[in-house]
N, C-alpha and C positions, 0 to 999 in steps of 0.2 A: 374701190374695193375696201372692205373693212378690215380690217387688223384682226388677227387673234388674240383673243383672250385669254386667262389664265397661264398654267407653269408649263414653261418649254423645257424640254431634254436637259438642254444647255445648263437654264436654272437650278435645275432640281441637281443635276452634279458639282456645281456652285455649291450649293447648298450644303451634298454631302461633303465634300470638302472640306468647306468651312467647319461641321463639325467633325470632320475628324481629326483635322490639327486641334480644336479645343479638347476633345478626348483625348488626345496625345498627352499636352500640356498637362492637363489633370492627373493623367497618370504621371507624368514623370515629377511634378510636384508631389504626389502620394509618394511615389518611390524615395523620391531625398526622403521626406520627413519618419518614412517607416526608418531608411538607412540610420538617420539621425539621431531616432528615438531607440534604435538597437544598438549603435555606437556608446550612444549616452551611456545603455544598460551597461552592456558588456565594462566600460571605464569606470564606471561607479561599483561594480564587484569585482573587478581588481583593486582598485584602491580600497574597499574594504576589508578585502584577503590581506592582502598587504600592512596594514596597518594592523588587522586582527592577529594575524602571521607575528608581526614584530612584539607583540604587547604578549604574549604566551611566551616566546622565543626570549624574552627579558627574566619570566618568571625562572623559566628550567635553568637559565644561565646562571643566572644568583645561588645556585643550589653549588657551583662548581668550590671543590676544596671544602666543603661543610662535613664535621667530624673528623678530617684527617691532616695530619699533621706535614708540615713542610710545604714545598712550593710546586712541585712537579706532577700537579692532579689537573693542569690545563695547558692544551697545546694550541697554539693559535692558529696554526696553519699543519694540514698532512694529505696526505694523498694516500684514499684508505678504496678499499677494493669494494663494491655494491653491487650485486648482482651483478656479477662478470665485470663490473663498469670501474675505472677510476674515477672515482671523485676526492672536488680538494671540498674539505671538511674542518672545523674547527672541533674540539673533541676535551671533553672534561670528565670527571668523576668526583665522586661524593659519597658519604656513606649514611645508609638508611637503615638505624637500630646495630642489627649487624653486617648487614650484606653493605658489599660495596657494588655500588652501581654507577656503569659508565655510560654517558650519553654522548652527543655531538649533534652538529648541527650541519646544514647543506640545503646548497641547489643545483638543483638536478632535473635532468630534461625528462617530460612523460615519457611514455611508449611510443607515442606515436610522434615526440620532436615538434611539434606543435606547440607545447607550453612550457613552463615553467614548474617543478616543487619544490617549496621551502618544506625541507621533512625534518625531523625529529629521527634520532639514532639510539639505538642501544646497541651496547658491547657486551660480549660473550667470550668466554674462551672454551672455543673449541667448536665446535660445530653442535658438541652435543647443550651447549647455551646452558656452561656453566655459571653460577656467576663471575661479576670481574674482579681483579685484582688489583691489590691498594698497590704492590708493587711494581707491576708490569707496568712499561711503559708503552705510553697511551699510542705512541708508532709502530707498536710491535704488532706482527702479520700473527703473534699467537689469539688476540684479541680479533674476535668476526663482528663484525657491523651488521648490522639487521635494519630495515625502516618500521619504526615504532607508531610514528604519528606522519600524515601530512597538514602540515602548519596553516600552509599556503595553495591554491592554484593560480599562477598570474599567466597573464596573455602576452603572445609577442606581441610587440609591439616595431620591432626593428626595421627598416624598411625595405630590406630585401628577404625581411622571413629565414633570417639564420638560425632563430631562438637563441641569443645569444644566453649566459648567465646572467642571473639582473640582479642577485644579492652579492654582497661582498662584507668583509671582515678586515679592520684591523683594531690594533693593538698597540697601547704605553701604558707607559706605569707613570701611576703620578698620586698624589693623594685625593683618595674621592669617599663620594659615599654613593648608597646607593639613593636612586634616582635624583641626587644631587639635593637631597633632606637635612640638614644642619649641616655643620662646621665640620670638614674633616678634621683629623689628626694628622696635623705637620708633620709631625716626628716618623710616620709610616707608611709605605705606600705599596697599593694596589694594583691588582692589573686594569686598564683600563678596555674594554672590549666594546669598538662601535659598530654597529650593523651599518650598512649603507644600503642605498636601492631607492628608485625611482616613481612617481606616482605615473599615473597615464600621463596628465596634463606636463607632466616634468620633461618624459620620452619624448612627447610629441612636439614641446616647446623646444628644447633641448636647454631645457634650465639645470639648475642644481639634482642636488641628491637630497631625501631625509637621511640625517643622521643621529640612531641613537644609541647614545652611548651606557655605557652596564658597566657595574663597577662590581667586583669580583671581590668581596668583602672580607672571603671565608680566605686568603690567600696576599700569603703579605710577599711582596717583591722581595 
């Protein structure tokens, strides 16, 4: 008896088979590399936020104690009310011609806890956003906070999705200039104010921090 010829059942679902694990494959190599190429994105506009964030955030700080006299026109750390919200804020003033004007700085979580804002503050007194005063002090609940600018939007990055804070502030006095340009004066010294915060690669490595530091010129210790 002869054999038969040509594709059996059997074959032809072989067949299918075979290409549909390669369709599989294909797909789920497409899928990493789309994940990859949108990880990429999203990491490379935080770290430009971030870095954009800080390089503005340098400029407005330098501005703090210009035109007024004494030491008590920059606080380093407060805890100031924002739309219903406490936040801890760092908070300066300065005077422009004649108005004094108070600003400060913060991170603070979006609406929806998801992200991060580095925002920009202005100070008011009173609700009806007078301007502010060379004398009040910069912790006093007379003075209202407003969000002026946002600086920054960063991504969490944490790995249980808390959104934690990702900038931070501190503070010494020591002699500086600003962005570290010639030779201080020994004889004097300033406040010294460093931003801190993390790039993606830093988050996800768990490396270091950038640290930049602002030297407060207008404001002798």
């Amino acid at each position: 008896m002869k054999s038969q010829l040509g594709t059996t059942l059997i074959g032809l679902l072989v067949g299918l088979v075979i290409s549909m694990l390669c369709i599989i494959a294909v797909l789920s190599v497409y899928r990493t590399m789309v994940k990859t190429g949108v990880d990429s994105r999203v990491a490379s506009t935080h770290d430009t936020q971030l870095q954009s964030g800080f390089t503005t955030a340098q400029m407005f700080l330098q501005n703090a104690g210009f035109g007024l006299d004494g030491s008590s026109h920059f606080l380093q750390s407060d805890t100031i009310s924002i739309d219903s919200k406490n936040v801890n804020a760092i908070l300066w003033r300065f005077k422009e011609g004649s108005t004094v004007v108070c600003q400060g700085l913060a991170d603070v979580a979006t609406a929806d806890n998801k992200k991060r804002s580095f925002i920009l503050l202005n100070g008011f007194l009173g609700e009806t956003e007078t301007n502010c005063s060379e004398t009040e002090s910069l912790s006093s609940t007379t003075i209202k906070w407003k969000v002026k600018a946002t600086l920054a939007e960063l991504e969490d990055y944490s790995l249980d999705k808390s959104n934690p804070k990702q900038i931070n502030f501190e503070q010494s006095t020591t002699n500086c200039t600003p962005y570290g340009a010639g030779d201080p004066d020994v004889n004097t010294q300033h406040p010294l104010v460093t931003i801190l915060a993390q790039t993606s690669t830093q988050k996800i490595a768990g490396l270091g921090q950038i640290k930049v530091p602002v030297c407060l010129m207008n404001i002798t210790a």
